[in-house]
N, C-alpha and C positions, 0 to 999 in steps of 0.2 A: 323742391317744387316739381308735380307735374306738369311737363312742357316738351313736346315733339315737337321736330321740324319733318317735315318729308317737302320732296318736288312735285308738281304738276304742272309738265313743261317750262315753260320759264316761270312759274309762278312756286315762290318758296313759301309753306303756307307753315303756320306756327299754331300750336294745337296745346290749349291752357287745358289741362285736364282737373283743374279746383275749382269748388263751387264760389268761395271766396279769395278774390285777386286784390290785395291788400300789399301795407307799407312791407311788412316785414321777406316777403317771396319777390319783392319786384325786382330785387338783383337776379333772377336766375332769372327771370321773364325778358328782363332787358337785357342781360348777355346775351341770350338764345337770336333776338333780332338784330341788335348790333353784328352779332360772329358772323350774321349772315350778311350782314351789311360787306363788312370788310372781306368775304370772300367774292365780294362781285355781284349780290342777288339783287336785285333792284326793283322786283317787283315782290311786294312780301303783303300777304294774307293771314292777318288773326283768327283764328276763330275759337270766337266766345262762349262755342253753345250751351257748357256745363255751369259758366261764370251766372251768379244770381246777385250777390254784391261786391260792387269796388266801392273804393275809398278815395279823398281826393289825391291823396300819393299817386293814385296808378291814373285816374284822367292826366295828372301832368307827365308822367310818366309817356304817356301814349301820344300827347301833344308834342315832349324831346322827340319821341322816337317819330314820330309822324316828321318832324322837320329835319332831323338826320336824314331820311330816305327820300326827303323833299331835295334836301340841299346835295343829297348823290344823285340825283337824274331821276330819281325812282316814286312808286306810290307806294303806298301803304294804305290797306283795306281791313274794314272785318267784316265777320260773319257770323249770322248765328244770334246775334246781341240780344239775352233778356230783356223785357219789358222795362225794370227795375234799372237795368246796366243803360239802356237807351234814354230812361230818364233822367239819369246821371250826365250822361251826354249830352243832352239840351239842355240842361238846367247852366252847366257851365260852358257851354255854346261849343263843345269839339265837334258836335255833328258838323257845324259851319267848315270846317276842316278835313276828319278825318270822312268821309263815303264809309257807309254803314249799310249792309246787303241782309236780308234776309236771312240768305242760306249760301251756304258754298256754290251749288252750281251756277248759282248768278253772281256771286261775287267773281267767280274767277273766268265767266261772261263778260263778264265788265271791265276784263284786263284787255279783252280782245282775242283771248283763247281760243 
């Protein structure tokens, strides 16, 4: 699976580089924010912007990972989110949960950056 991490200050931002984010790649999507979890990052940033469809695997997916970084002190954000991928998100109410940004400069505004 395509998936970067890089820094932005304290902000460790996670970069899906597939258009579809589906059952079968969410193990390498979820190690990638977990590794970062257990090395200390606590403020971590998805972004979505190449993503046009998920499945319901990766909404719960993103709800474990959203409460793993909840229950370390920490947020979890994305950015970027198709129209399609944000419908997904309301439909089964993570927006209520996960903060969903536009675009990178304002999500990582939003950390306090």
């Amino acid at each position: 699976m395509n998936v970067k991490t890089e820094q932005t200050g304290a902000i460790a931002i996670v970069r899906v580089g597939e258009t579809r984010l589906m059952y079968p790649i969410l193990g390498d999507f979820s190690s990638a924010v977990t590794g970062l979890l257990a090395a200390g990052k606590k403020e971590i940033l998805i972004d979505l912007a190449p993503v046009t469809y998920v499945d319901s695997a990766t909404i719960g997916c993103l709800m474990d990972l959203y409460r793993q970084v909840t229950n370390a002190g920490g947020h979890l954000k994305l950015s970027g989110v198709q129209k399609r991928v944000e419908t997904m998100l309301t439909m089964t109410g993570a927006q209520n949960f996960i903060e969903i940004h536009a675009d990178e400069p304002s999500a990582v505004k939003s950390f306090g950056a």
